[in-house]
N, C-alpha and C positions, 0 to 999 in steps of 0.2 A: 819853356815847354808850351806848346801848341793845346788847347782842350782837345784836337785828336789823338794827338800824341800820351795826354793824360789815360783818354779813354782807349787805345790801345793795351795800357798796363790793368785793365781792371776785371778781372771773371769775378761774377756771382754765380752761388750757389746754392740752388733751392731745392732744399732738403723735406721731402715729405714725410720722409721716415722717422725723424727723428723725433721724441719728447711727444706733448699731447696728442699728433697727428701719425702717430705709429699705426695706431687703430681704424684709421677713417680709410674708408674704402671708394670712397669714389667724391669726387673735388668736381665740382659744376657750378652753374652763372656765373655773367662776368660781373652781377653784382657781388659775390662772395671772392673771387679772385682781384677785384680791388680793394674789399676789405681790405683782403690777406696781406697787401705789399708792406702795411708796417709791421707783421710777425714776420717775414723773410726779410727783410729791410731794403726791400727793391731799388735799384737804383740805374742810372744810365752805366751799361759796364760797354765793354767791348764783345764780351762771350759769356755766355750764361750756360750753365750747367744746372741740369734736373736731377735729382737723384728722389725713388721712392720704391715702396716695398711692390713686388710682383703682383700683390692683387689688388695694390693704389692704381685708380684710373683716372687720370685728371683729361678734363674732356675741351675741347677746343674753347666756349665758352670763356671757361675759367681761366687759362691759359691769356685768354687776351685780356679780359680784366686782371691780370697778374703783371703780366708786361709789354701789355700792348701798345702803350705809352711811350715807353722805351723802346721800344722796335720801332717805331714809325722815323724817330729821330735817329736811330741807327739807320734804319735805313736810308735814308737822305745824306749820311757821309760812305755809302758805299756803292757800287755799282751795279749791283743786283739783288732779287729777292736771291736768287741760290746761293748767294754770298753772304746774306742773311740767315738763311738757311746751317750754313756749315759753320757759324760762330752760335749756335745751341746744340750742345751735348745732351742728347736724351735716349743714349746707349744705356744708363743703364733704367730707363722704363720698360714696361712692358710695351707690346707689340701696339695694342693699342692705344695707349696714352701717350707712343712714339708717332703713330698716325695721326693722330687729334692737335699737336700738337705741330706737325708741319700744315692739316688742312689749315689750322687757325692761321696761322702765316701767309700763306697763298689768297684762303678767300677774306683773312682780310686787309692785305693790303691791295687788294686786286679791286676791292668795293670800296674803299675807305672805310671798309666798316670798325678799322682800329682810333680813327681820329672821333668816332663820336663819343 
């Protein structure tokens, strides 16, 4: 089996809601969204799934220090940001934590601002 092939079979799932972070309402820096990756247990998947309560806002910042890492290397086995794009699930965020959350993707992979 190919390491694309691995990573084809792998979604994570970053659960806002659940256990001590039920209560937090708004998730920002991307110094605090790389904390975070060992309480989610971040990792290179193929598709990544958000789930968090309606009035959790997680804001572009945090979003790239959570997986920005990962995205930059996804993206170099695919052929588009939109393709990137459509392998995160963030249906069930609110409206804007679903916005934040594609700009962070566009402006940073469009600046490199996810490789610093």
């Amino acid at each position: 089996m190919t390491e694309h092939q691995e990573l084809k079979e792998r979604t994570l799932t970053i659960d806002f809601s659940q256990n001590s972070l039920r209560d937090v309402t708004l998730f920002t820096g991307r110094k605090n969204g790389r904390k975070a990756k060992t309480l989610f247990s971040v990792a290179l998947c193929d598709r990544y799934v958000f789930k968090a309560n309606k009035e959790q806002v997680i804001t572009s910042s945090y979003f790239l220090g959570l997986i920005g890492d990962e995205l930059r290397i996804l993206l170099n086995k695919l052929s588009s940001i939109n393709e990137l794009i459509s392998r995160i699930d963030t249906s069930s965020l609110n409206v804007v934590s679903q916005e934040e959350c594609v700009r962070a993707i566009r402006r940073g992979l469009s600046s490199n601002e996810i490789e610093l």
